[in-house]
N, CA, C and O atoms as a GROMACS GRO file, in nm:
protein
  224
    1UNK      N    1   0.082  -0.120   0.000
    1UNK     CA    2   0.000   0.000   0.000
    1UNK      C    3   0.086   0.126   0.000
    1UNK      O    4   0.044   0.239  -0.021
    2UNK      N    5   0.196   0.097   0.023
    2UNK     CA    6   0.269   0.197   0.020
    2UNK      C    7   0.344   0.282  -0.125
    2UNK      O    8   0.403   0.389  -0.141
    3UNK      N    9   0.310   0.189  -0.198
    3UNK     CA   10   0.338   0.240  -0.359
    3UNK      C   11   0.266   0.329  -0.423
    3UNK      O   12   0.309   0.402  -0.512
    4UNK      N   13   0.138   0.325  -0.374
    4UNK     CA   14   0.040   0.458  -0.388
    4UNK      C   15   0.069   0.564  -0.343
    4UNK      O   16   0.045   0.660  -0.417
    5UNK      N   17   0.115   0.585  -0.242
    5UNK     CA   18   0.099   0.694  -0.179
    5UNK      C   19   0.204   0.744  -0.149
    5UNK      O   20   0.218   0.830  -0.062
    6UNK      N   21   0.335   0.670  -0.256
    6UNK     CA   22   0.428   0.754  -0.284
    6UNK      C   23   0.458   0.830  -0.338
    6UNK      O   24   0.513   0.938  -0.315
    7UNK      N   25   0.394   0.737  -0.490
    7UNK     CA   26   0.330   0.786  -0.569
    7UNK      C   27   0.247   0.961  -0.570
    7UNK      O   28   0.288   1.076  -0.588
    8UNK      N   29   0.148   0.912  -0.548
    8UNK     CA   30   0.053   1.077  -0.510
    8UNK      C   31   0.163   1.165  -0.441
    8UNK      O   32   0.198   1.259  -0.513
    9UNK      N   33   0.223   1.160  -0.326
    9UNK     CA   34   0.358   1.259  -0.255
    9UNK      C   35   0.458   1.291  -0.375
    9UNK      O   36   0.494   1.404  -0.409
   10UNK      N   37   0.488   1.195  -0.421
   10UNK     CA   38   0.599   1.259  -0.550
   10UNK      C   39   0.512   1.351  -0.661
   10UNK      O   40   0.542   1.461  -0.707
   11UNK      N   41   0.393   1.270  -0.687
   11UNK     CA   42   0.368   1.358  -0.777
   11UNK      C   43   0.265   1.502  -0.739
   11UNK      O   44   0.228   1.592  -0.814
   12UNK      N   45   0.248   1.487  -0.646
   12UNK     CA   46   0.211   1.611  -0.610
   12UNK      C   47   0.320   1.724  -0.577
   12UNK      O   48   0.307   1.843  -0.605
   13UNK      N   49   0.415   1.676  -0.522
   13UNK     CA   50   0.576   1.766  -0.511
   13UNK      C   51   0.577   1.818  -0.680
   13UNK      O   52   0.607   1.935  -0.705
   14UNK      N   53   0.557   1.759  -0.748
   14UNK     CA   54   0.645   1.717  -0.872
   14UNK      C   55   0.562   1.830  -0.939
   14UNK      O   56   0.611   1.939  -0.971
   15UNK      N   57   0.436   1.796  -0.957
   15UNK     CA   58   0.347   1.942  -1.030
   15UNK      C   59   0.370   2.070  -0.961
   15UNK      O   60   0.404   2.172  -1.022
   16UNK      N   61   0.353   2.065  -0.838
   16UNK     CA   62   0.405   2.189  -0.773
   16UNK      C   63   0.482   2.243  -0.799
   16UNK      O   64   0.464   2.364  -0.802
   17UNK      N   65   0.594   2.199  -0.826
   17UNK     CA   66   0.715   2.265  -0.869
   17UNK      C   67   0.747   2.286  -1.009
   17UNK      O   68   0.823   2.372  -1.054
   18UNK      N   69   0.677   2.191  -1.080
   18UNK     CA   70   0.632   2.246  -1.229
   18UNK      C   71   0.560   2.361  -1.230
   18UNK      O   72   0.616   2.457  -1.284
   19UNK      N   73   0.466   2.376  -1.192
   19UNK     CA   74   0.395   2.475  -1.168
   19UNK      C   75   0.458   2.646  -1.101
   19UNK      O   76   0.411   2.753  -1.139
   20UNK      N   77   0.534   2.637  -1.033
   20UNK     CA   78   0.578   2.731  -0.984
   20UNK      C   79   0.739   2.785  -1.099
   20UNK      O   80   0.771   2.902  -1.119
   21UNK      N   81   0.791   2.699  -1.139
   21UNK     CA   82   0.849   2.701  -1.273
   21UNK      C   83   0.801   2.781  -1.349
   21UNK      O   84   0.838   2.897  -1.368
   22UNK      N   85   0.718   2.726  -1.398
   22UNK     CA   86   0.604   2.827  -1.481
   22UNK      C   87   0.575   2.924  -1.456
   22UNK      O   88   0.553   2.985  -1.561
   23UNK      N   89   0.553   3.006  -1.343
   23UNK     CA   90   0.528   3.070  -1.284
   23UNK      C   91   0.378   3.089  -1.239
   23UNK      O   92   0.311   3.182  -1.283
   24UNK      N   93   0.337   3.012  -1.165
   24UNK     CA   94   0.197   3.000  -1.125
   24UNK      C   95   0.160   2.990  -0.966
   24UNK      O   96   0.214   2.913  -0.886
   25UNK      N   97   0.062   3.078  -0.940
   25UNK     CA   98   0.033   3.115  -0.853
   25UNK      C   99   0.002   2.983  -0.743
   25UNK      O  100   0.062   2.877  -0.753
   26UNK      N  101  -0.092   3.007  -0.647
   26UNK     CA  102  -0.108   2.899  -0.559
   26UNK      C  103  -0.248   2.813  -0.606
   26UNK      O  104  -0.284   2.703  -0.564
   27UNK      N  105  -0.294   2.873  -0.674
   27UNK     CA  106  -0.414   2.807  -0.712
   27UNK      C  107  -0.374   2.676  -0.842
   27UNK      O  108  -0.435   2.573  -0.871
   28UNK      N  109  -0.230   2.742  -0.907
   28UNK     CA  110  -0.210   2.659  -1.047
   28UNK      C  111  -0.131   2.584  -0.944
   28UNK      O  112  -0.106   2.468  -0.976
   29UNK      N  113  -0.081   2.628  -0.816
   29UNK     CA  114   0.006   2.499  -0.809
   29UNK      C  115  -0.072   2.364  -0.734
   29UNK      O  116  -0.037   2.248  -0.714
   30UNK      N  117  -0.143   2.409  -0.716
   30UNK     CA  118  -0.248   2.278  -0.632
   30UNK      C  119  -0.345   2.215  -0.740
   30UNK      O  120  -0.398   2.106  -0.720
   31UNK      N  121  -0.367   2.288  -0.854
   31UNK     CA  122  -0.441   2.202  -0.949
   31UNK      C  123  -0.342   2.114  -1.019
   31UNK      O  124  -0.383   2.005  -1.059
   32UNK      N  125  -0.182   2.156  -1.045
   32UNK     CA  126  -0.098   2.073  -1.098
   32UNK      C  127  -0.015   1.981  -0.999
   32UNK      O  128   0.066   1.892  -1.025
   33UNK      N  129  -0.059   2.028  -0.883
   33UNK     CA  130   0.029   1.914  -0.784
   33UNK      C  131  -0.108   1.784  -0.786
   33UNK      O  132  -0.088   1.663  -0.792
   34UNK      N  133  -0.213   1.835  -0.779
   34UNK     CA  134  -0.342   1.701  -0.783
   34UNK      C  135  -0.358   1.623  -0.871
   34UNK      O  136  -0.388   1.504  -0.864
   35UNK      N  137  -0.330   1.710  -0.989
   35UNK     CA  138  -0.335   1.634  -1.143
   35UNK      C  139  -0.222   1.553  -1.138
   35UNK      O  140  -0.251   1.434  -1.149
   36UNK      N  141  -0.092   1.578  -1.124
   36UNK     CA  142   0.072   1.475  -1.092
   36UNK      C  143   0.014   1.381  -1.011
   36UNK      O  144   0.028   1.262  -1.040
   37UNK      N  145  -0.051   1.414  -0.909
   37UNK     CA  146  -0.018   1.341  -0.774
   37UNK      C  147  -0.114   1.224  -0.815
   37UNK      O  148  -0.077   1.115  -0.772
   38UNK      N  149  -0.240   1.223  -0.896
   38UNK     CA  150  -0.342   1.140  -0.848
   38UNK      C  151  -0.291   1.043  -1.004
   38UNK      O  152  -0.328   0.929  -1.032
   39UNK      N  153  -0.198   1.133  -1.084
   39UNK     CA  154  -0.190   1.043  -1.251
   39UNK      C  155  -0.084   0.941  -1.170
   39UNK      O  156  -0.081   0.820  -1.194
   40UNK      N  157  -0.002   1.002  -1.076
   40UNK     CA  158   0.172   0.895  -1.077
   40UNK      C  159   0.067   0.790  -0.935
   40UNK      O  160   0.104   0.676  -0.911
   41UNK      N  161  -0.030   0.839  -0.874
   41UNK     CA  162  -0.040   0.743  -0.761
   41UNK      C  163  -0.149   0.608  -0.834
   41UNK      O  164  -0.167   0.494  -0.790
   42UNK      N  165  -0.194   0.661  -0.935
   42UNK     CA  166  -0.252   0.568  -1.074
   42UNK      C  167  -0.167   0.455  -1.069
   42UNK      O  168  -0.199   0.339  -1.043
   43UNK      N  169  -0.017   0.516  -1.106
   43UNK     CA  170   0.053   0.409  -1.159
   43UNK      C  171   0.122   0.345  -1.048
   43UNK      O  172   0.187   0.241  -1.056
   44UNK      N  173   0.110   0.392  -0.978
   44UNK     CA  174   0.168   0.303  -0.827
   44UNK      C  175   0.092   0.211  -0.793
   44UNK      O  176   0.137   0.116  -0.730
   45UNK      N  177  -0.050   0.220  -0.831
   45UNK     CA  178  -0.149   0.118  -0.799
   45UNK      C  179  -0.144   0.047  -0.852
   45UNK      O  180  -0.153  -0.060  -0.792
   46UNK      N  181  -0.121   0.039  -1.031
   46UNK     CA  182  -0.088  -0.076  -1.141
   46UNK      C  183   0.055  -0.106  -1.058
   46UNK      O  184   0.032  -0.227  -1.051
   47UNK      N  185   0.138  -0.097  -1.014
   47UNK     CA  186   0.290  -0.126  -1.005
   47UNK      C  187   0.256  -0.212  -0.857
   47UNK      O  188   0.314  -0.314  -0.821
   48UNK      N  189   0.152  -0.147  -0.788
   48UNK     CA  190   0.169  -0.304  -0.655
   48UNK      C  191   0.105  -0.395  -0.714
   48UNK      O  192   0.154  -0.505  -0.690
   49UNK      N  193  -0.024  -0.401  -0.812
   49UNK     CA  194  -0.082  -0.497  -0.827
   49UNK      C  195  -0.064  -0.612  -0.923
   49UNK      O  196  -0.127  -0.718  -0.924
   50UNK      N  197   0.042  -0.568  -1.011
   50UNK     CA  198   0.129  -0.627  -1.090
   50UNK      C  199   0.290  -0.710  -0.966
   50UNK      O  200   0.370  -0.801  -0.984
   51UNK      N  201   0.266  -0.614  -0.853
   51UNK     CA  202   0.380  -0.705  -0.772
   51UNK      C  203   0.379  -0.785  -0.735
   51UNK      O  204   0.464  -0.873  -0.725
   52UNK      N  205   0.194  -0.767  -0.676
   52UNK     CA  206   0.095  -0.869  -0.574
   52UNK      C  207   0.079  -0.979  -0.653
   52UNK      O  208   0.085  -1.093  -0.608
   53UNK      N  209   0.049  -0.940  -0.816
   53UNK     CA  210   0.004  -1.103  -0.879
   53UNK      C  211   0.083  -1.178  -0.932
   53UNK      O  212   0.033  -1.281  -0.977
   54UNK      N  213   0.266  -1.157  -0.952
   54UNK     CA  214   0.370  -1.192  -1.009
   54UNK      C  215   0.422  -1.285  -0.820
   54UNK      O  216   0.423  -1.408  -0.815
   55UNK      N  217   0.445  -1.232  -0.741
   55UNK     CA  218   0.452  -1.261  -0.600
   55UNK      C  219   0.340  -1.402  -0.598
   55UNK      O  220   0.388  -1.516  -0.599
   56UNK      N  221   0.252  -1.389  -0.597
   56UNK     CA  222   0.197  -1.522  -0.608
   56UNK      C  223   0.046  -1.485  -0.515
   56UNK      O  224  -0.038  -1.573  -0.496
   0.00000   0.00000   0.00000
């Protein structure tokens, strides 16, 4: 469970700081830290459950 919600933490860091790059206020940086966070914690969910069913 912990692959998710590393997931979402990185990618919410990750837009944020894209976002502020860009130069965007606090409102762009929380719509691009949610949008990162919830696409990469997506793939953290495919990545345990592909661990869980290879694991046995």
């Amino acid at each position: 469970m912990i692959l998710p919600l590393t997931g979402l933490v990185i990618g919410a860091i990750l837009g944020a700081w894209r976002a502020r790059r860009h130069g965007g206020g606090a409102a762009d940086m929380a719509q691009w830290g949610a949008a990162h966070g919830v696409a990469l914690g997506v793939v953290g969910l495919f990545v345990l459950l592909l661990l869980s069913r290879l694991a046995g």
